[in-house]
Each structure stands twice: as structure tokens, then as C-alpha cells.
LOFI-868227 format. One line per 5 residues: number of its first residue (from 1); for each residue y, z, x of C-alpha. Coordinates in pm, whole numbers, plus 32768, in hexadecimal, padded with zeros to 4 digits. Last residue first. Example, Ala and Ser with C-alpha at 12.3 -4.5 7.8 and 13.67 -1.06 7.14 Angstrom:
// residues 2
2> 7F96 82CA 8557  7E3E 830C 84CE
This chain:
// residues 427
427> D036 9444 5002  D120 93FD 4ED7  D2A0 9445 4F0B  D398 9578 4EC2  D4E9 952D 4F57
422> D5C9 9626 502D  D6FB 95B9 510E  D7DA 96A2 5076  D95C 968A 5033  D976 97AD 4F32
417> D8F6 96D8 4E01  D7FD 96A6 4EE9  D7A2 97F8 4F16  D785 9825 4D74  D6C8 96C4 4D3B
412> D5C6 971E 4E2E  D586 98A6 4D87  D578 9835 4C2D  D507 9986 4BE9  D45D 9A5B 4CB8
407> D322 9B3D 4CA8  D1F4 9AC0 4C3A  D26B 9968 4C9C  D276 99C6 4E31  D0F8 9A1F 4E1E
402> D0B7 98AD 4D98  D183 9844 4EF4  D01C 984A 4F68  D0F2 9763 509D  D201 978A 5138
397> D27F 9660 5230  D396 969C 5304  D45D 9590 53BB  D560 95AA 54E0  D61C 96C8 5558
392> D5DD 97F8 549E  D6BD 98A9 53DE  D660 9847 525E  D500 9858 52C4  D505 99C6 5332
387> D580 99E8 51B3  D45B 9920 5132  D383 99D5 51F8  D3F6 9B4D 5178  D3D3 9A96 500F
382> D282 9A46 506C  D225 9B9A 50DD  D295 9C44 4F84  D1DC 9B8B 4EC3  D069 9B88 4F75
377> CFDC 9ACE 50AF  D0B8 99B5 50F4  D06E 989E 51BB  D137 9820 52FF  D177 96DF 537C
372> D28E 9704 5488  D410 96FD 54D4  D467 97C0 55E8  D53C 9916 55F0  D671 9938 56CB
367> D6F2 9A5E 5771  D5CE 9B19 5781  D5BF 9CA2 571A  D4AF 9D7A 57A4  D3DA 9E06 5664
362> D308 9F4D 5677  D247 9F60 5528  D197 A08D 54CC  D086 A116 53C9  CFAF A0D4 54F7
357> D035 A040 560B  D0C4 9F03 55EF  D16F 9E18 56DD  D25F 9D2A 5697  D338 9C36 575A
352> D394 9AEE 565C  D372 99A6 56B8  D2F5 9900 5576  D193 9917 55B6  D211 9A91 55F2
347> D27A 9A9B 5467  D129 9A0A 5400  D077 9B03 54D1  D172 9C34 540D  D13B 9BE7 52C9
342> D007 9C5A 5286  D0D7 9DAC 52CB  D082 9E52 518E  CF09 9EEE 51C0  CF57 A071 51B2
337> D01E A08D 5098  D155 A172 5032  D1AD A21C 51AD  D20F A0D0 520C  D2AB A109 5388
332> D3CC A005 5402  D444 A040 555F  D546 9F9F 5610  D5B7 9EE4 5778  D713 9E4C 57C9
327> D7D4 9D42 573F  D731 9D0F 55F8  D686 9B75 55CF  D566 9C1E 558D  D5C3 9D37 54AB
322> D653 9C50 53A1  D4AF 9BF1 5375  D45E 9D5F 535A  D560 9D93 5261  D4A7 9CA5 517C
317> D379 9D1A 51BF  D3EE 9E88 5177  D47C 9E4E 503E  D37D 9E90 4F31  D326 9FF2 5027
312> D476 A061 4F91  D54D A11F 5093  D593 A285 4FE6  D62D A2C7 4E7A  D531 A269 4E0F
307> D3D4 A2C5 4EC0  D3C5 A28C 5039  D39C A156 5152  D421 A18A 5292  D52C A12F 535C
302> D5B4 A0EA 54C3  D6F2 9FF8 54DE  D727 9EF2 55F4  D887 9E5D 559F  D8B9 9D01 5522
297> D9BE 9C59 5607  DB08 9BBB 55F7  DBD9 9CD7 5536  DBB7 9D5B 53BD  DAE5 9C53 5323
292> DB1B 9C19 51A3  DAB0 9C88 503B  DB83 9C89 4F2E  DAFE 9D45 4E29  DAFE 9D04 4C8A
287> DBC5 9CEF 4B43  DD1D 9D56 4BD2  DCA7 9D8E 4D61  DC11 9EC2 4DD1  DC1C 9E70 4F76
282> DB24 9E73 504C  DB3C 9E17 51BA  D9FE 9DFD 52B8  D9E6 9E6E 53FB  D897 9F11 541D
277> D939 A058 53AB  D9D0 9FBE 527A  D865 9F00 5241  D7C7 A064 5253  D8D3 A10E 515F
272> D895 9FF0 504C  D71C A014 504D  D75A A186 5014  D78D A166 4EB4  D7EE 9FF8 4E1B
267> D833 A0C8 4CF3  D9C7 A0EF 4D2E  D9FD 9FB8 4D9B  D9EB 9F06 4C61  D929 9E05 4BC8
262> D96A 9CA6 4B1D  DA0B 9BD3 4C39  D9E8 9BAC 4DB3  DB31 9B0D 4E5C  DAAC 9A7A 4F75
257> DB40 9A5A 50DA  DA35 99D2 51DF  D9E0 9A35 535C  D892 99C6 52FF  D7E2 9ADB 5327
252> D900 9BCD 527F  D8FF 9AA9 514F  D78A 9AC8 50E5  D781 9C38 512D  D86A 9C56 501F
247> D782 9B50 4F6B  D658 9C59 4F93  D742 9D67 4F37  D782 9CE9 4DF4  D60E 9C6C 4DB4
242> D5AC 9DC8 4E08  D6CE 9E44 4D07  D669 9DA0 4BD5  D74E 9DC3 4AEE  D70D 9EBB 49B7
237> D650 9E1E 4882  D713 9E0F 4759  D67B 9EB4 4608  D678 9EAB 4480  D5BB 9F8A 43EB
232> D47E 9FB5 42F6  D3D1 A119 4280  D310 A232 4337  D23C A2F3 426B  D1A2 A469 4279
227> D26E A51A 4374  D241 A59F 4481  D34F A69D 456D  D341 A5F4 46F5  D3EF A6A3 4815
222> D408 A5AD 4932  D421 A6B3 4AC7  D477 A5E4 4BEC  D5C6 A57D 4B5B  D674 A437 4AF2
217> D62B A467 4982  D5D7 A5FA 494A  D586 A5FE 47F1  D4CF A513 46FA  D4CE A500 456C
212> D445 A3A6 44D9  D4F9 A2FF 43BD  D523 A1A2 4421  D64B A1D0 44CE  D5B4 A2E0 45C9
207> D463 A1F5 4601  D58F A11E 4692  D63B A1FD 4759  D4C6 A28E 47FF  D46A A12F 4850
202> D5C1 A0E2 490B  D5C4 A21C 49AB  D46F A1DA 4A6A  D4EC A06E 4AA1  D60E A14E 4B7B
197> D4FD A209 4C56  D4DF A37F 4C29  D36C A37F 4BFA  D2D6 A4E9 4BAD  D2A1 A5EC 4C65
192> D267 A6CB 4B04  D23E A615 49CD  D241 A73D 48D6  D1B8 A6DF 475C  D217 A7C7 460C
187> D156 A7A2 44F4  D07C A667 444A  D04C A530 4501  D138 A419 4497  D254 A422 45AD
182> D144 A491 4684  D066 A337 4695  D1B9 A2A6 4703  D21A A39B 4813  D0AE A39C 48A2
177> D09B A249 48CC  D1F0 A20F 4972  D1CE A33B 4A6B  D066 A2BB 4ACC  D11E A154 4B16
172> D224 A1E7 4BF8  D15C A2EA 4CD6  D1D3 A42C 4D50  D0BB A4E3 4E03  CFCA A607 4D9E
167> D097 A5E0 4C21  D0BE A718 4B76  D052 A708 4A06  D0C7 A7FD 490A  D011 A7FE 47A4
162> D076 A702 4660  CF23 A6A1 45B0  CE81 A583 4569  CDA8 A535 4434  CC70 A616 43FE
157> CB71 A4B3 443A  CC5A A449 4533  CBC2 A31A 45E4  CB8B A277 475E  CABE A133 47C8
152> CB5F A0E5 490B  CA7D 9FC2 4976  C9C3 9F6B 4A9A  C862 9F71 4A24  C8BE A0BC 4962
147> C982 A1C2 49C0  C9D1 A2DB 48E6  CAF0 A38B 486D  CB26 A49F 474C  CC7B A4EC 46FC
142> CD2F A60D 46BB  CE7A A605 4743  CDE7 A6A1 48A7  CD0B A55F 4856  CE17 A499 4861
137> CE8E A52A 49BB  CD69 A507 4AB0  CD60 A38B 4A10  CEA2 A343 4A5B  CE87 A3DE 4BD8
132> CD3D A341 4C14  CDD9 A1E5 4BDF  CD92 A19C 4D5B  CE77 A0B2 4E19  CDA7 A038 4F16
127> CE5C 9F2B 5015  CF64 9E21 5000  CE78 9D1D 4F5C  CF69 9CB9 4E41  CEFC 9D0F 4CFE
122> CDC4 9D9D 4C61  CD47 9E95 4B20  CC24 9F44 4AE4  CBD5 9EC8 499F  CC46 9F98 4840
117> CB7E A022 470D  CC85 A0CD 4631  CC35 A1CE 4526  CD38 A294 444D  CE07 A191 43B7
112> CF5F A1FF 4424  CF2B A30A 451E  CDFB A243 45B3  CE8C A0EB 45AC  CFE0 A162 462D
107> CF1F A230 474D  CE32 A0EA 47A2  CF42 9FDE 47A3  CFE9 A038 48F2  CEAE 9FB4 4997
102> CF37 9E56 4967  D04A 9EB3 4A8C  CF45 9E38 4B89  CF4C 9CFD 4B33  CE5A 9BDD 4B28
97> CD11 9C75 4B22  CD8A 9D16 49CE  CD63 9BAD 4913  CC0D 9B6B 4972  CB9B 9CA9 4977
92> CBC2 9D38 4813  CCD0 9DFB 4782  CC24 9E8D 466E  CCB3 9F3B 4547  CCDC 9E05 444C
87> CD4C 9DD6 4302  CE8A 9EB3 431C  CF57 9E6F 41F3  D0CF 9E7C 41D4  D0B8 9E39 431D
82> D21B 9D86 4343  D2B5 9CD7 448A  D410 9C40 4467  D488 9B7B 45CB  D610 9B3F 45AD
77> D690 9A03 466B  D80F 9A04 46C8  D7E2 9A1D 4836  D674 99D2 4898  D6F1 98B8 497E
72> D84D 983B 4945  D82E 97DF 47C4  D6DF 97D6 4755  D74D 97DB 45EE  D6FF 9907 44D3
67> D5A0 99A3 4464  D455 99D8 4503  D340 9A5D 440A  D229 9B3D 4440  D106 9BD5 4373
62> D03D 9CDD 4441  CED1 9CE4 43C5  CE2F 9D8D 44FE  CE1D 9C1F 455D  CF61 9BDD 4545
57> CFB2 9CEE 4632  CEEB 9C5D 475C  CF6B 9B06 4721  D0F7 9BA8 4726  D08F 9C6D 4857
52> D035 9B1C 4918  D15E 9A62 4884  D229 9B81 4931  D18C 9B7F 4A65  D1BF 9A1E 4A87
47> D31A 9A27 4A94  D428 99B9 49A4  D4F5 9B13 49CB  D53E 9BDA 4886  D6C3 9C2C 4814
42> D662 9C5C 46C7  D568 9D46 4614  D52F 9D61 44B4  D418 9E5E 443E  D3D2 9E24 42E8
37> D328 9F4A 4235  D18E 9FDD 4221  D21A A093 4341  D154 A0F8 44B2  D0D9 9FB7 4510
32> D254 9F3D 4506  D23D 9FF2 464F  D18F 9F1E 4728  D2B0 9E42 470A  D388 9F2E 478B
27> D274 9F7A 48A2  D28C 9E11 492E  D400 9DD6 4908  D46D 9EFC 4A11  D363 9EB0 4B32
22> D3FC 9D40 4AC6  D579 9D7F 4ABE  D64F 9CCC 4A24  D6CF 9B7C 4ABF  D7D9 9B89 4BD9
17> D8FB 9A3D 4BE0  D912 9A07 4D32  DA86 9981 4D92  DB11 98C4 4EBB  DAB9 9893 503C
12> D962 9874 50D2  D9B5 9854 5266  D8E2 9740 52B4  D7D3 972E 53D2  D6A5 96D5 5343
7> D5E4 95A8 52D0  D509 9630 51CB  D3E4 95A0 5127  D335 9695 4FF7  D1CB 95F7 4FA8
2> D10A 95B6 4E78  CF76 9597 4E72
């Protein structure tokens, strides 16, 4: 079992390169399900979701191929994925238990081959997530769903058809899977309350170049006209903006100065008004954002988690953890998932003053956090550690830093670049 040591108390300083996007990567690559064509993406993150997703889709009978050097990371790497042939329609458990995101596969599988027989999927432990929603709305496109000893097992005997479908609640991943099985179901299709979120976009610009027709990108409301084939295209992945803002939190708990590169300030959403308000300066650099403390302290800042463009509930551990060393009190309320603050015991081992209530967190800033082992619980809480390790005094030790890989790339090597005391070590 690997460990993440840190020895804290050193402003980071420099440049972090930001890899694409993984909640944008995983659907893109999910689409190539869709085309009988090439799909060549570039600008993919080495994490382990992505080799994950990349099992699951060779299995349905996806061939893929990695060309060009590993120059800097994932820069200069193109991933090609082509299902000419589709020899498989089941995702089974072993490979779905993984990663939530695998359930994406089912509306490509069933608008492109009909029939798809899919496990209930898994993830990080951060509460029920239901796939009601994608299921509700497939078989408003005609399909026929059962459940059968924990397995989606879902077909389109009549072949799907466009209709309106009005979301109950705006999630992400349904908006995904219903936007791909509609770009080949026949008619018209209305997404209504659908995701807004950037990776949202992404997906939707892509299906766009290879041949699909889609409405309404950025809105509430995706208008969807079928057609029969999709062909091949050439793609870059959009930066990742949770992995920006988790390094801009990075340098405003640290009293750093880093220069983050490879996205811009104008999708960072409401993430980037909260850390203004808590006392944080961002700036659109040429090719990034500098990101810097505005005065001594961190400010106490209330928030709560929301839909894009609101706070997004992928960084609320991470601006939990600049919340206690904030001068003042806050409040941070996930309105997303009811079981995300596993976090929050390993951040009071660490000194931190927080109470929760409910869907609440009431956190009393301290002006210095201790150095302590601590284990993370899923990917988002071990990042928010890692940071609350980078200002302690003293030694942290993280461990289950598997939950960390899903997510971030070369994460130790990055910070210390930036004048980190971070090293991964055996237990």
C-alpha cells in the first residue's frame, strides 16, 4: 500500500501545467461507440479512470491505439479509439464496479447496436447516485428496461425515437447519455433541464464534428435532430478546471504564487467568484491564471454546492480544507450528495474546527493546522488532505492515495516542481 508524505509549510511557487479534463475525457471516449470511424482524441489525462474506460470499451470490441511521444505528461499523445465492430454489448461487473462514468455506455450501445446489457455501476463512496434519471429517459426514446440480478439489461426492438424529455433534476451523466443515444435516434429530441457544465459542451462539440446535429450548447434546453451515422473526428479534450481550481487553492493555502496553465478563467464558473471573495486573486494570464493571495489572511466565505455555473460539489473538499486556516467562521452546504464530508474527521485530526449539521458544514478557522496520519476516503477528499498537508506544520501521511490516481496526474512531481515537500513512499 503507497503513501503521500508531506512536510508542510512552503509557499508553492512556479508553473502547473493542467491536463484535460477527466469528467470531459470519459464521455468523449464513450463516444467513438457511436461511429463505425476513428475517433482521435488528444489532450487525455494519464489517470486511472481513463485506463479503466479504455478496458471497458475494448471489451465491447473497441480497437485503440496511442500515437506520438510522452512529452510533458499527456501533451503530445493522441488516443484513437475505433468500433468498427461492436462484439460485445455487456458491460459486466467487474470492470463497471470501478467507475461510475461506465454507465455512459448503455445509450451509445442501445442507439448504435440496439441492445446493451450494463452493471449497476460504482465509484467513490460519496453517497447514492441513482441512474433512475437515464433510464426514465431511454425508455421515453423507446426502450424497454429491465433489471436483472443487478444489471441494466435494456433494448430497442422499434429503434429509438426523438420525443421531449424534461429532466426532474439536472444531472451531468444522464445529460451525456441521453445526448449521444439522440444524435442517432430517429426525429427530433428536446433535453430540457439539462446539464450546463463545461464537459457537457465538450461532448456535445465533438458529436457536432463528427456529424451529429445539436442545439442549445451552454443552455438548459439541447435540441437534438438524428441522424443515421456518425463518422470519425479528430478531437482535444478541454482543461480540466477542478484540477485548476484545486491547484489555485493549492497556492491561496499556502500563501503561494503559481502561474496555472492550460485553461482559462472564463469556465472556472463560480468557483472563481468564491475564492475572490475569500481573498483570493485571479488573474487571466497569456496561456493560463495567476493565482495569488490578496492580503495576509484567507477570508471566511459561505458557499454551497450547485449545478454549473454554481459552486461545483468536485471542489468542496478542497475548499473546505482552505476554510480552516480562514480568518473568521464559514459555511459550506453540498446540496449534490448527501454523504461527502468523509473528509471532515481526517481534517479535525489535523486541527481543524468543524461541525456538521446535516447537509452543512460550520468550520471555525485555525491559524495553524498540524501534521497527522490521515486516510482518504474517495478522490476528491484526498486531494482536500493533500492540500491541508501542504500547510500544516510538521508531517502528513495520506494514505488510500489509490482514490487520488483516479483523478490527478502526476500530482507529487507537479507541487514539487513548485517547491513542495511531497513524496509518495510504501507503507
Amino acid at each position: 500500500m503507497e503513501q503521500i508524505r508531506i512536510r508542510g509549510g512552503n509557499p508553492l511557487k512556479g508553473v502547473i501545467p493542467i491536463g484535460g479534463a477527466k469528467n470531459a475525457a470519459l464521455p468523449l471516449m464513450v463516444a467513438a461507440l457511436l461511429s463505425e470511424e476513428p475517433l482521435s482524441l488528444s489532450n487525455l489525462p494519464h489517470v486511472v479512470d481513463i485506463a479503466t474506460l479504455a478496458n471497458l470499451l475494448r471489451q465491447h470490441g473497441v480497437a485503440l491505439t496511442m500515437d506520438g511521444q510522452a512529452e510533458n505528461g499527456h501533451i503530445g499523445r493522441t488516443l484513437s479509439l475505433c468500433a468498427k465492430t461492436i462484439t460485445s454489448t455487456t458491460a459486466p461487473y467487474d470492470l463497471v464496479r470501478k467507475m461510475r462514468a461506465s454507465v455512459l455506455v448503455l445509450g451509445p450501445l442501445l442507439a448504435r447496436a440496439g441492445e446493451a446489457r450494463v452493471s449497476m455501476p460504482g465509484g467513490c463512496a460519496i453517497g447514492n447516485r441513482p441512474v433512475d434519471l437515464h433510464l426514465t429517459a431511454l425508455e421515453q426514446l423507446g426502450a424497454e428496461i429491465v433489471l436483472e440480478d443487478g444489471y441494466i439489461v435494456a433494448t430497442a426492438p422499434r429503434g429509438l425515437k426523438g420525443c421531449e424529455i424534461q429532466f426532474p433534476m439536472v444531472s451531468v451523466g444522464a445529460t451525456e447519455n441521453l445526448l449521444m443515444a439522440a444524435c442517432l435516434a430517429e426525429g427530433d429530441t428536446v433535453l430540457a433541464n439539462a446539464a450546463r457544465e463545461p464537459e457537457v459542451g465538450d461532448l456535445a462539440h465533438c458529436l457536432i464534428r463528427m456529424g451529429a446535429r445539436i442545439e442549445g450548447i451552454g443552455s438548459d434546453t439541447l435540441r437534438i435532430t438524428g441522424v443515421p451515422r456518425l463518422g470519425g473526428a479528430a478531437y482535444t479534450v478541454i482543461g480540466d478546471r477542478i484540477e485548476a481550481g484545486t491547484y489555485a487553492i493549492a497556492a491561496a493555502i499556502t500563501d503561494g504564487d503559481l502561474l496555472i496553465e492550460g485553461v482559462d478563467l472564463d469556465i472556472m464558473g463560480a468557483m472563481a467568484q468564491t475564492l475572490t471573495e475569500a481573498g483570493v486573486t485571479l488573474a487571466a494570464e497569456a496561456g493560463g491564471i495567476r493565482v495569488r493571495r490578496a492580503g495576509e489572511r484567507i477570508r471566511g466565505v459561505d458557499v454551497m454546492t450547485q449545478p454549473y455555473p454554481g459552486f461545483p460539489t468536485d471542489l468542496q473538499a478542497q475548499f473546505m480544507a482552505l476554510m480552516t486556516i480562514a480568518e473568521g467562521a464559514s459555511m459550506v452546504t453540498e446540496s449534490i450528495f448527501e454523504n461527502r464530508f468523509m473528509h471532515v474527521p481526517e481534517l479535525t485530526r489535523m486541527g481543524a474546527e468543524i461541525n456538521v449539521h446535516g447537509a452543512s458544514a460550520m468550520i471555525r478557522g485555525v491559524g495553524q493546522l498540524i501534521g497527522a496520519p490521515v486516510m482518504a476516503t474517495d478522490l476528491r477528499a484526498s486531494v482536500s488532505l493533500v492540500l491541508a498537508g501542504l500547510a500544516a506544520e510538521g508531517v502528513t501521511m495520506v494514505s488510500r492515495v489509490y482514490h487520488l490516481d483516479r483523478g490527478y496526474e502526476r500530482i507529487e512531481e507537479k507541487l514539487v516542481r513548485c517547491g513542495a515537500d511531497i513524496e509518495r513512499c510504501k507503507a
